[in-house]
FIFI-964910 format. One record per atom (N, C-alpha, C): residue in three letters; y, z, x. Coordinates in steps of 0.05 Angstrom, whole numbers, padded with zeros to 5 digits, always signed. Last residue first. Layout:
BEGIN
ALAYZX...
END
This chain:
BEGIN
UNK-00040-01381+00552UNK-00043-01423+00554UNK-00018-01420+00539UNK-00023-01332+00567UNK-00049-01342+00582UNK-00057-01371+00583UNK+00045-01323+00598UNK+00028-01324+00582UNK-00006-01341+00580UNK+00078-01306+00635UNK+00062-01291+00630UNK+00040-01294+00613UNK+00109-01337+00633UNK+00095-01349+00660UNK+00075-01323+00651UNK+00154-01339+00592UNK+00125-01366+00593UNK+00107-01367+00606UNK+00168-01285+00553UNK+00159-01292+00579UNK+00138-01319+00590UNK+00174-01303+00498UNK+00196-01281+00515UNK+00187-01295+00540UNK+00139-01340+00482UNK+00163-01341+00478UNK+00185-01325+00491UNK+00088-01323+00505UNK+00107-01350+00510UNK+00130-01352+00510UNK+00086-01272+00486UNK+00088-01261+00516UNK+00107-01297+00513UNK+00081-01297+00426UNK+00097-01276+00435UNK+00104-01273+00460UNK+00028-01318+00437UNK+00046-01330+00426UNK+00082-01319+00434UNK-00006-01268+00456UNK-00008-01292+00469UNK+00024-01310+00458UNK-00007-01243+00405UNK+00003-01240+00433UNK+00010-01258+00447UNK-00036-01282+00371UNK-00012-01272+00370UNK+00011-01259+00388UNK-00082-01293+00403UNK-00074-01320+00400UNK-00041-01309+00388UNK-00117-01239+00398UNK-00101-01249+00421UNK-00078-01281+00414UNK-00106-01223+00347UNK-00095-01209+00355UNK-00086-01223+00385UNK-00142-01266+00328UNK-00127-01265+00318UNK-00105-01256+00331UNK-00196-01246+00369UNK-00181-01277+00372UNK-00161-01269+00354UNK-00199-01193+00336UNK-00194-01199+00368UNK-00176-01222+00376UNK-00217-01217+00289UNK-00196-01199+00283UNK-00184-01194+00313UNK-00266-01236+00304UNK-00243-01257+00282UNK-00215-01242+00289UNK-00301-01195+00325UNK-00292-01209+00340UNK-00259-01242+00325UNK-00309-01165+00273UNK-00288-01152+00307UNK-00275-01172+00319UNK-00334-01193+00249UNK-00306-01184+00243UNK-00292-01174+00264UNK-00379-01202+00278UNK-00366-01225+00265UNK-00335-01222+00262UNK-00403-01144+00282UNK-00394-01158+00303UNK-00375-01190+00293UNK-00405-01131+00224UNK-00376-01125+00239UNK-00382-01125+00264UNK-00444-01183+00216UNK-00424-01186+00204UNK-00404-01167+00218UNK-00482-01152+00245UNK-00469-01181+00263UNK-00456-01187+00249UNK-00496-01118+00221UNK-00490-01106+00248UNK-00476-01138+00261UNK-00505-01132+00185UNK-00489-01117+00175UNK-00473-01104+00191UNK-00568-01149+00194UNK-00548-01169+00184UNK-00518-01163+00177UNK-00597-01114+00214UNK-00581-01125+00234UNK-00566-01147+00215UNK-00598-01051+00192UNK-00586-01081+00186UNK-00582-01084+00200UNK-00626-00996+00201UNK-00641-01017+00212UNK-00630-01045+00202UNK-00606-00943+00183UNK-00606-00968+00160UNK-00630-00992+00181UNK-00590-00917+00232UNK-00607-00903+00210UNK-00617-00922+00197UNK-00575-00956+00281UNK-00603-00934+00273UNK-00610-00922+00254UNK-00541-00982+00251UNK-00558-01007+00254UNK-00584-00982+00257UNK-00494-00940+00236UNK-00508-00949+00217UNK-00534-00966+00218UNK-00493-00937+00291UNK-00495-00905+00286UNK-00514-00919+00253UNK-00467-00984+00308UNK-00492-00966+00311UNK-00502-00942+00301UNK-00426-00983+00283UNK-00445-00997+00276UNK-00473-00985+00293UNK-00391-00940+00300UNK-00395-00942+00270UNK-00416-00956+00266UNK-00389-00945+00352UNK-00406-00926+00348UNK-00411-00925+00312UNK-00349-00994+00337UNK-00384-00991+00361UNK-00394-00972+00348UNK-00308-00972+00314UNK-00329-00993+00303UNK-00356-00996+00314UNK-00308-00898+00319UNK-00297-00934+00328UNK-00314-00954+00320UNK-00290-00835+00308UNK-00307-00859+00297UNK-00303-00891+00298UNK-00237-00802+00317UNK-00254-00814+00341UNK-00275-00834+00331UNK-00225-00779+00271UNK-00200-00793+00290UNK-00216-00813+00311UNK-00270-00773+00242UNK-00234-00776+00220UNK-00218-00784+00254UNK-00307-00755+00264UNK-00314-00768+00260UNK-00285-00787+00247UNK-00317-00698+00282UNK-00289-00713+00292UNK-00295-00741+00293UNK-00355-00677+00255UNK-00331-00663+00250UNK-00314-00677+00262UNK-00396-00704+00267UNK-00388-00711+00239UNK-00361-00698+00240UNK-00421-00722+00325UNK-00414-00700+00318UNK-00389-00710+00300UNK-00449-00755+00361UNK-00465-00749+00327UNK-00442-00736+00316UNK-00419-00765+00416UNK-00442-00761+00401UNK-00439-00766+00371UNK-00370-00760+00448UNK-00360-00748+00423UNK-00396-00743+00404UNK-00381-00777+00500UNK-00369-00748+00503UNK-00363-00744+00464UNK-00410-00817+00496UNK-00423-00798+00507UNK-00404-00776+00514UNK-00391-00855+00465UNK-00421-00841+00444UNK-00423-00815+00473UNK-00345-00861+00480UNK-00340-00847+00455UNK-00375-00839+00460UNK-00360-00889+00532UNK-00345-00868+00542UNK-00348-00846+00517UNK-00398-00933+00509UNK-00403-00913+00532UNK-00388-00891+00532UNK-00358-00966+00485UNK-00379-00948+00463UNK-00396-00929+00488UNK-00302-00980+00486UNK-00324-00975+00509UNK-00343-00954+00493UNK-00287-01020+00422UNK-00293-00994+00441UNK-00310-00995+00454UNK-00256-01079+00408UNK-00274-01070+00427UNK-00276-01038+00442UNK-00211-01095+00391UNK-00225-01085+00366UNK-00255-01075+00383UNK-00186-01106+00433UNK-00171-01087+00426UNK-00188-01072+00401UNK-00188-01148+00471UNK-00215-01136+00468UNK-00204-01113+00457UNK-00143-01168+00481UNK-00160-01185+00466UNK-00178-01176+00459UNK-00107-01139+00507UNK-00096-01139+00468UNK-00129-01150+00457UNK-00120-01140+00562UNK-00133-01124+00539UNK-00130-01126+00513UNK-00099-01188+00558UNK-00126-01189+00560UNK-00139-01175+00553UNK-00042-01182+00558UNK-00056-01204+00535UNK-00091-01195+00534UNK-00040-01147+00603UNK-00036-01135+00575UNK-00053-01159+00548UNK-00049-01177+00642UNK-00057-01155+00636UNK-00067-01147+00605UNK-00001-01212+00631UNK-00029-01228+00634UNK-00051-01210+00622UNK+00042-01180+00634UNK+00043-01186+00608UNK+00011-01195+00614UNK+00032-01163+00693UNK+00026-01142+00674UNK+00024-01155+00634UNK+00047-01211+00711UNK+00022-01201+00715UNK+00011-01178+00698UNK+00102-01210+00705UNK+00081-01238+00694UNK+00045-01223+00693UNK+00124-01171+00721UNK+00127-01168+00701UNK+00100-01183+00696UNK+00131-01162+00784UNK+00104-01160+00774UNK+00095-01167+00741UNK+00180-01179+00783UNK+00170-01205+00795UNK+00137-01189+00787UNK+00213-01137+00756UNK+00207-01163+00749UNK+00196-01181+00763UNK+00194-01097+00799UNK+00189-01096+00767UNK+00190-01131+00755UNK+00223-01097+00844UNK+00191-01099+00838UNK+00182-01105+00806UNK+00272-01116+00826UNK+00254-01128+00850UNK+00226-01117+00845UNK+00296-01081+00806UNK+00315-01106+00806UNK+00290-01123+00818UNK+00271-01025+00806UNK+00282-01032+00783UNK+00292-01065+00773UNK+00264-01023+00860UNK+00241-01024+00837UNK+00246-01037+00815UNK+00317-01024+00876UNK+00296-01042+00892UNK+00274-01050+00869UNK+00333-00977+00857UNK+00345-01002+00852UNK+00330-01022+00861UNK+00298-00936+00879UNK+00302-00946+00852UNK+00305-00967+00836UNK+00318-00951+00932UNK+00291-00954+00925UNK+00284-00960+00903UNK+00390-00974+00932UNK+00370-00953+00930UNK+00343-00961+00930UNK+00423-01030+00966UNK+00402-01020+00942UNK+00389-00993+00951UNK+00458-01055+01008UNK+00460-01022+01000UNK+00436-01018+00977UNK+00447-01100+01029UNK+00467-01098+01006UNK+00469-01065+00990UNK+00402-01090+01056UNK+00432-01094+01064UNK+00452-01089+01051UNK+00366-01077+01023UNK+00375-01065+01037UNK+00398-01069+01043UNK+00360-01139+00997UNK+00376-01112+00976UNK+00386-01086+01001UNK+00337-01165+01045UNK+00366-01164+01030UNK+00384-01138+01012UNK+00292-01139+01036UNK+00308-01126+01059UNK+00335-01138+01051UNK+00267-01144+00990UNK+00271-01112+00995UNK+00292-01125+01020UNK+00264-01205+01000UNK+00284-01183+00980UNK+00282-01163+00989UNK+00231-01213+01045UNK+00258-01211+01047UNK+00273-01204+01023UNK+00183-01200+01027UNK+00186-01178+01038UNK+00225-01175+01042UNK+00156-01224+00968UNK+00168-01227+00989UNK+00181-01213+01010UNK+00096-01199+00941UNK+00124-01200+00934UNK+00131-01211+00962UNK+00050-01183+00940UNK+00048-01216+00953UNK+00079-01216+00944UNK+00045-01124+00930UNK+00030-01141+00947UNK+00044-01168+00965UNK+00042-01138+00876UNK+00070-01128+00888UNK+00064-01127+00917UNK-00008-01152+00867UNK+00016-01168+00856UNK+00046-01158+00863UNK-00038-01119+00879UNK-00045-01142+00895UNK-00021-01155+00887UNK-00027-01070+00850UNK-00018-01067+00880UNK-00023-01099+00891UNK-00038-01100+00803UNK-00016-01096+00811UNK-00007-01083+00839UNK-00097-01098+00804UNK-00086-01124+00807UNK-00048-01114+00813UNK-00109-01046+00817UNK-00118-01061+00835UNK-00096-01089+00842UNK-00102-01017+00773UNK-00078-01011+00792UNK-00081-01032+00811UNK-00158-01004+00743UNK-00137-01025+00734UNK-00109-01027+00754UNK-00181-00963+00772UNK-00189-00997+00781UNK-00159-01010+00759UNK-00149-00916+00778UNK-00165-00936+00799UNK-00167-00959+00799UNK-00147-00908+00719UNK-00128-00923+00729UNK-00126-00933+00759UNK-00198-00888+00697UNK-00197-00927+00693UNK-00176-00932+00709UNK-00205-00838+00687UNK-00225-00853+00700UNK-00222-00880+00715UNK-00159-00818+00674UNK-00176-00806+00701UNK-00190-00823+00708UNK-00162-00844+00619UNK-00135-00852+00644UNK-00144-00847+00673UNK-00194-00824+00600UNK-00190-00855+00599UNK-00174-00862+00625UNK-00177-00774+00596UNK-00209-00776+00608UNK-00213-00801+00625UNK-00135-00777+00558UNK-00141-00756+00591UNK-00153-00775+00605UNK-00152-00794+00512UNK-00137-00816+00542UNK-00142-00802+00564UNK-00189-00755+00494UNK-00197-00786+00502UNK-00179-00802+00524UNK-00152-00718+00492UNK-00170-00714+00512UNK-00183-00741+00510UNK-00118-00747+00451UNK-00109-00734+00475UNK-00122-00729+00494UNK-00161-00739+00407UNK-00153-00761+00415UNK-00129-00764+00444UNK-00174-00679+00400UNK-00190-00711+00419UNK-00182-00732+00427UNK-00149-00662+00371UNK-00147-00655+00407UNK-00158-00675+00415UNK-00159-00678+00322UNK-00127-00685+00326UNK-00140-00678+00364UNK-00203-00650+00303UNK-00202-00676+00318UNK-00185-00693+00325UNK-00241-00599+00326UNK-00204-00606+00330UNK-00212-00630+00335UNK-00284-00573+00339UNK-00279-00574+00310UNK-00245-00589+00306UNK-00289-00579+00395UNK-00306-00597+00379UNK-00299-00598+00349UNK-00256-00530+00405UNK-00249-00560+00412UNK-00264-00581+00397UNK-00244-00478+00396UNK-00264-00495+00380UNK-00262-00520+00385UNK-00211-00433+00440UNK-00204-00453+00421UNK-00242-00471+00414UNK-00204-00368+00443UNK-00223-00394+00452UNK-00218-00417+00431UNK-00137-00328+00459UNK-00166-00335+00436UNK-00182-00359+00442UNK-00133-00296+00519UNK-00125-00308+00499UNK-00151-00318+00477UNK-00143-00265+00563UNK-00132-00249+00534UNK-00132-00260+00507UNK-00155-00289+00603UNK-00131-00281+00610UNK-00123-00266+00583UNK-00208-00297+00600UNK-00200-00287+00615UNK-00174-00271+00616UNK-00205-00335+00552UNK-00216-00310+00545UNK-00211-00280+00575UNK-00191-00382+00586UNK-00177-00368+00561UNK-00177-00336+00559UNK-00238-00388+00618UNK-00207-00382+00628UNK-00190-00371+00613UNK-00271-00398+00575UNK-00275-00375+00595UNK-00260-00365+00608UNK-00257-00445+00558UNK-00252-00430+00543UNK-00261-00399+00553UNK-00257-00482+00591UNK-00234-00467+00587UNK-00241-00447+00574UNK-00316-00477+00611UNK-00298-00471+00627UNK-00268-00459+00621UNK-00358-00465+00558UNK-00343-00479+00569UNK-00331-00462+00593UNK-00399-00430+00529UNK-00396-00423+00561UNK-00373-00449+00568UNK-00376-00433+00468UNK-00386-00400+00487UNK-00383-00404+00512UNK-00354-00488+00459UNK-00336-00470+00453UNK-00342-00441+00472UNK-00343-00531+00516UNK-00364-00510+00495UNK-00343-00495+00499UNK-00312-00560+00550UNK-00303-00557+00520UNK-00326-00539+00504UNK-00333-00567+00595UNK-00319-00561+00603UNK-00308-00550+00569UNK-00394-00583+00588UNK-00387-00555+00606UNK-00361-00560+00600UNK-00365-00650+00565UNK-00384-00620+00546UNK-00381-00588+00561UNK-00353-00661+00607UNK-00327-00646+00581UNK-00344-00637+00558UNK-00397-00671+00635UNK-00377-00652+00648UNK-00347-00642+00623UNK-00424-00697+00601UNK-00439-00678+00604UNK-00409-00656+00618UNK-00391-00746+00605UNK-00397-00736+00584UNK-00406-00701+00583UNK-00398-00767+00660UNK-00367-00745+00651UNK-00372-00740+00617UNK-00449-00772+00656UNK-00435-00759+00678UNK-00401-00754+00666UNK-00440-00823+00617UNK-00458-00800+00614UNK-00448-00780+00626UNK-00406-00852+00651UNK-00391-00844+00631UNK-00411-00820+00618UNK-00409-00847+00717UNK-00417-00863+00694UNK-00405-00847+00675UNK-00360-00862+00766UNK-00371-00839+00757UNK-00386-00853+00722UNK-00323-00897+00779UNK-00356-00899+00797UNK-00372-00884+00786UNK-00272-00882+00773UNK-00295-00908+00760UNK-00317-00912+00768UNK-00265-00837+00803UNK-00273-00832+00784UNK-00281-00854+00770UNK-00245-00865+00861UNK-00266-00852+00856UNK-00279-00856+00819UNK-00184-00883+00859UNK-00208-00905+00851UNK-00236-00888+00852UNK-00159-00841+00880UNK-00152-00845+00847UNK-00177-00866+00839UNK-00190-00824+00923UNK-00182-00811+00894UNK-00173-00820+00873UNK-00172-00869+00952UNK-00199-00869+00957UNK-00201-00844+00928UNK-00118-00875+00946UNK-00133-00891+00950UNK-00159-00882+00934UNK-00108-00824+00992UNK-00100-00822+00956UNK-00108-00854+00944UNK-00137-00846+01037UNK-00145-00818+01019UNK-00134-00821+00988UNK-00099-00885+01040UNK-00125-00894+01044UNK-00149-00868+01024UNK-00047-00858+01049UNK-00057-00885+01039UNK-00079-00884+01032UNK-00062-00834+01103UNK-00062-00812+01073UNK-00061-00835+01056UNK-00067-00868+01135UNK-00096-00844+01123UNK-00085-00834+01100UNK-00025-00902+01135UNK-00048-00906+01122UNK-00067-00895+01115UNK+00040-00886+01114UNK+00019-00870+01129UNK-00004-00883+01123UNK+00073-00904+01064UNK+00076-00916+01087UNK+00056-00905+01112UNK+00077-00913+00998UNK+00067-00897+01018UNK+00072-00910+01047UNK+00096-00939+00964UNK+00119-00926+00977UNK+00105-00905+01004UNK+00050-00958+00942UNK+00067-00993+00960UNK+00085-00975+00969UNK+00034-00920+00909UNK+00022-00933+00924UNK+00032-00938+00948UNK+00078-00927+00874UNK+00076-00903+00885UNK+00057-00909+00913UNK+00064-00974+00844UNK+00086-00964+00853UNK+00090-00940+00879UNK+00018-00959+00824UNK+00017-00979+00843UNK+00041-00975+00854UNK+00027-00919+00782UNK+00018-00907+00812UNK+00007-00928+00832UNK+00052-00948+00749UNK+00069-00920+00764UNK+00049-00918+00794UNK+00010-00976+00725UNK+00030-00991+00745UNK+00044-00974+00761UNK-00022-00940+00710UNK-00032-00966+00722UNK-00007-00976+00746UNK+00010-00913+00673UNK-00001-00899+00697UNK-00004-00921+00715UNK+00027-00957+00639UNK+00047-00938+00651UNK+00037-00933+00677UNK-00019-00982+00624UNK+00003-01001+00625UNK+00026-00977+00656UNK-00045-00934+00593UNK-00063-00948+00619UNK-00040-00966+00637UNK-00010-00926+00559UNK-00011-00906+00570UNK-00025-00915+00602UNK-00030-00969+00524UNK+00001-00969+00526UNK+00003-00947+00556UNK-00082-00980+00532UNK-00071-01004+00538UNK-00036-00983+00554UNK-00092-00928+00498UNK-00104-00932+00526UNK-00085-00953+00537UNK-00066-00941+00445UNK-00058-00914+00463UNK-00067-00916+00491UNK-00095-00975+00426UNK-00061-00984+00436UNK-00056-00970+00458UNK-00148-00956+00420UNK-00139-00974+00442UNK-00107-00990+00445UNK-00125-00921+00382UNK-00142-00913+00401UNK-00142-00934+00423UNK-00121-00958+00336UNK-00102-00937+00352UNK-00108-00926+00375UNK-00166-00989+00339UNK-00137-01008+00346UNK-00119-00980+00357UNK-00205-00961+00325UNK-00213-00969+00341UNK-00180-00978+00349UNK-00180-00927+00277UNK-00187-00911+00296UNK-00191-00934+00325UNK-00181-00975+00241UNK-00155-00959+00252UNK-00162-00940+00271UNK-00241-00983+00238UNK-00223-01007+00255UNK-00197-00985+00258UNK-00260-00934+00217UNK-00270-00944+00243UNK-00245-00962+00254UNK-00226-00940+00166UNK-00221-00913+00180UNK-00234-00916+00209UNK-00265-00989+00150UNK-00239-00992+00152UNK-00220-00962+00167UNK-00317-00960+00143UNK-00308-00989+00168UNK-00281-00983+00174UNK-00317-00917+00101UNK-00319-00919+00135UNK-00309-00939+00151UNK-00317-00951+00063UNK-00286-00938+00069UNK-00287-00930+00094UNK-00366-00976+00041UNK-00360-00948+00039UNK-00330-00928+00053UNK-00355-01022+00031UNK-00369-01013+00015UNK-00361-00986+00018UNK-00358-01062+00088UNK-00330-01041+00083UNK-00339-01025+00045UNK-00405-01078+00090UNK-00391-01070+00112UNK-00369-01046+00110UNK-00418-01099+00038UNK-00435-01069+00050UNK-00419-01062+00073UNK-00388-01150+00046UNK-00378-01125+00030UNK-00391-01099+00033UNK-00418-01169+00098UNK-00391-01156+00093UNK-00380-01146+00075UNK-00464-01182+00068UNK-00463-01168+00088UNK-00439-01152+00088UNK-00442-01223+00025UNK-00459-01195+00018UNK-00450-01175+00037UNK-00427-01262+00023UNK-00413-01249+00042UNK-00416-01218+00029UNK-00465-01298+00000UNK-00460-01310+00029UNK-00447-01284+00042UNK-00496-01259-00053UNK-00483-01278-00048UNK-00476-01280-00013UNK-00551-01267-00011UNK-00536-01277-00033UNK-00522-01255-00049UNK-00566-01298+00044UNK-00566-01273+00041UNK-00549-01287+00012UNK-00621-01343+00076UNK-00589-01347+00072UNK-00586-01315+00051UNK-00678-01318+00103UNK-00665-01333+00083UNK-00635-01334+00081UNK-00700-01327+00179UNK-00697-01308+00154UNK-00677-01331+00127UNK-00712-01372+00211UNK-00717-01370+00191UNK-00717-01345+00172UNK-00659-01363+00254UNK-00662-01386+00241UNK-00687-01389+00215UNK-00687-01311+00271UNK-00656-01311+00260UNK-00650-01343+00244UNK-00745-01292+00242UNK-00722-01289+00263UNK-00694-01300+00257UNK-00788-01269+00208UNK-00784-01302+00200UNK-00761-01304+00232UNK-00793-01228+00219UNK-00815-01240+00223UNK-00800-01264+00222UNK-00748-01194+00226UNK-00759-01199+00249UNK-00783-01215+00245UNK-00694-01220+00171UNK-00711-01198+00179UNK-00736-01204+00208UNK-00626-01217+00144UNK-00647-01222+00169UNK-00673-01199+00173UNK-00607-01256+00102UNK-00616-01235+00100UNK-00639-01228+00120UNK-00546-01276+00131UNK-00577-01279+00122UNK-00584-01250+00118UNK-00494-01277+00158UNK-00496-01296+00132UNK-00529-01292+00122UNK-00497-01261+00207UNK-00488-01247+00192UNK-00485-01254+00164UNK-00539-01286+00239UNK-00538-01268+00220UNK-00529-01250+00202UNK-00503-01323+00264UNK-00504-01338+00234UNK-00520-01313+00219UNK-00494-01304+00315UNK-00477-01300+00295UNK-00481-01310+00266UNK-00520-01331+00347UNK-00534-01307+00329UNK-00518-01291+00304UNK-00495-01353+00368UNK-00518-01365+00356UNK-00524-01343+00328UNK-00471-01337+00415UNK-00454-01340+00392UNK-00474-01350+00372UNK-00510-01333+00456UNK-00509-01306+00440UNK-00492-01321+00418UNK-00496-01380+00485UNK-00517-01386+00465UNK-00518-01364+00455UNK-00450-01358+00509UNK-00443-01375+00489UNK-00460-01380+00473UNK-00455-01320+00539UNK-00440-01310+00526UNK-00433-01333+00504UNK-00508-01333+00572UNK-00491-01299+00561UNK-00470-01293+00556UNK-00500-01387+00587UNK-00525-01360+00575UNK-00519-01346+00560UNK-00456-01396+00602UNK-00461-01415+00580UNK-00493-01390+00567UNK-00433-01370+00649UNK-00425-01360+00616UNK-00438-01374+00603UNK-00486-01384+00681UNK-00482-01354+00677UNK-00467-01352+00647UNK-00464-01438+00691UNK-00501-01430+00682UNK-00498-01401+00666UNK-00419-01430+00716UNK-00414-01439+00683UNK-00442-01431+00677UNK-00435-01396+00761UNK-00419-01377+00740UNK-00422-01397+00714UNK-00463-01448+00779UNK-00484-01416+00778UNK-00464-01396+00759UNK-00423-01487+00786UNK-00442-01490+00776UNK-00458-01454+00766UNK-00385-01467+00827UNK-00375-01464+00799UNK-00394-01459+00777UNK-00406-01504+00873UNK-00399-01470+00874UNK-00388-01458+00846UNK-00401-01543+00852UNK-00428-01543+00854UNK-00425-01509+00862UNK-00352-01565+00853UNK-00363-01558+00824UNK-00389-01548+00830UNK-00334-01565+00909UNK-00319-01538+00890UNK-00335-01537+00870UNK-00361-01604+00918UNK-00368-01581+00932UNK-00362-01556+00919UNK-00355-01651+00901UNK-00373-01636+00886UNK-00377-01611+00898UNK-00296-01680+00886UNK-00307-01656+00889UNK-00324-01637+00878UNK-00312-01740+00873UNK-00301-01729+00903UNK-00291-01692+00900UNK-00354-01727+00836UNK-00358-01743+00864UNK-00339-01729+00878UNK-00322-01710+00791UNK-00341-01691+00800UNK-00342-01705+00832UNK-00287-01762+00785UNK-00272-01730+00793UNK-00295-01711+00793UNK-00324-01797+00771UNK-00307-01800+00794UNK-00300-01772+00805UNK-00336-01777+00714UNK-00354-01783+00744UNK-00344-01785+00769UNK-00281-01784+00695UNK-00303-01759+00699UNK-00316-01754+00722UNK-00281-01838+00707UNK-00257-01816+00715UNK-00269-01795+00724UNK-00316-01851+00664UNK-00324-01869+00691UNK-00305-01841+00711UNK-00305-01831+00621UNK-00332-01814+00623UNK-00330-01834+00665UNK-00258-01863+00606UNK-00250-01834+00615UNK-00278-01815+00620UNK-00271-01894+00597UNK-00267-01903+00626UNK-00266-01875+00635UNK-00302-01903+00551UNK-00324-01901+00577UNK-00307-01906+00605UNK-00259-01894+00520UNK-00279-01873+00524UNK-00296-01877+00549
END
């Protein structure tokens, strides 16, 4: 033990330069994201703000919280809404993400590069309030936009807010407009650093572009997209509670497709005021995440090793 604490010492010494540039991000996760794990023990108490989280009382029985969690059938219609809902983004984000890195790397003009560029990465800049308010004008049922275009041409105004089968379609819309800017980043960087002498071999050898993509781009980005993919699987019980509370709100009628655990727990932490009920399905999100990643994760090893995260 004390040779491997002497080693230690040794291996900070001769580089303290890299650990001392490291230093301010470990300060950073050990704050905000490891002493928060603390708090996790409210989900075992019966928590209230005078006594705080170490002296409220132990809750009885221990897994009280979590049976109030799922007590009412809501939770469990939240978690399938939250996992389907984020397959659909992942699976759909997977496609666009990569199609239009693809598409990207075929451009060869840099203004126009640079313009279709500068459009597809726009809309992540846009807050999620701001496109809230814009598929609100755009889905009222009286002054929306479509439904003005509709009524234009003869046709009948659709009730969008009362359709909660449409939402879930207009959620990726929205998802996809917004996010496939930035998620395209790491795969233009990863097809990027490809070698330039395959494409020109395959040239020689007669390859189509297709064929190029198909034999050469694709599998040498593969590792990066499985990495991708592991990372979102991990935050899969995680809704951008930004994007749902500000284009779906309060609104009970599309509460059956669009209701996600975020907005499930909040929606219950403002009326009810549990925070002990609120860190039990934070407890559960997060059990059911690690589960989901450490399975993936297992899987990408076995098909793909270089894709996988340990």
């Amino acid at each position: 033990m004390k040779n491997k604490f002497m080693s230690f010492g040794k291996e900070i010494n001769k580089n303290k330069a890299l650990y001392s540039m490291f230093l301010p991000a470990a300060i950073i996760l050990i704050l905000f994201n490891y002493l928060p794990m603390f708090g996790l023990v409210t989900a075992f108490k019966d928590f209230n703000f005078g006594d705080g989280i170490f002296g409220s009382p132990w809750i009885h029985p221990i897994t009280k919280n979590f049976e109030y969690l799922f007590a009412s059938g809501s939770a469990a219609k939240a978690t399938f809404n939250t996992i389907f809902l984020n397959l659909l983004f992942i699976l759909f984000g997977l496609v666009f993400e990569l199609g239009c890195a693809l598409m990207f790397q075929e451009l060869h003009k840099k203004k126009f590069k640079s313009v279709v560029q500068f459009g597809i990465f726009l809309p992540y800049f846009i807050s999620w309030i701001v496109v809230g308010l814009f598929s609100y004008n755009l889905f009222n049922y009286e002054h929306g936009s479509l439904n003005t275009l509709l009524k234009l041409f003869g046709a009948t105004p659709v009730n969008w807010y009362e359709n909660p089968t449409l939402w879930i379609i207009i959620l990726v819309i929205f998802r996809l407009w917004k996010m496939t800017g930035y998620g395209m980043i790491m795969y233009i960087a990863a097809l990027g650093g490809i070698d330039t002498s395959y494409y020109e071999a395959a040239k020689i050898d007669g390859a189509s572009r297709w064929q190029q993509i198909r034999y050469i781009s694709l599998p040498l980005v593969a590792p990066t997209a499985i990495t991708l993919l592991l990372l979102n699987c991990g935050k899969i019980m995680n809704a951008d509670f930004g994007m749902f509370y500000s284009m779906i709100g309060n609104n009970a009628q599309l509460y059956s497709t669009t209701d996600v655990l975020d907005t499930f727990i909040y929606r219950n932490l403002r009326l009810n005021g549990d925070v002990g009920m609120a860190s039990a399905a934070g407890f559960y999100q997060s059990i059911i995440s690690t589960a989901i990643l450490l399975i993936m994760n297992k899987l990408a090893r076995k098909y793909s090793p270089d894709g996988s995260l340990f």
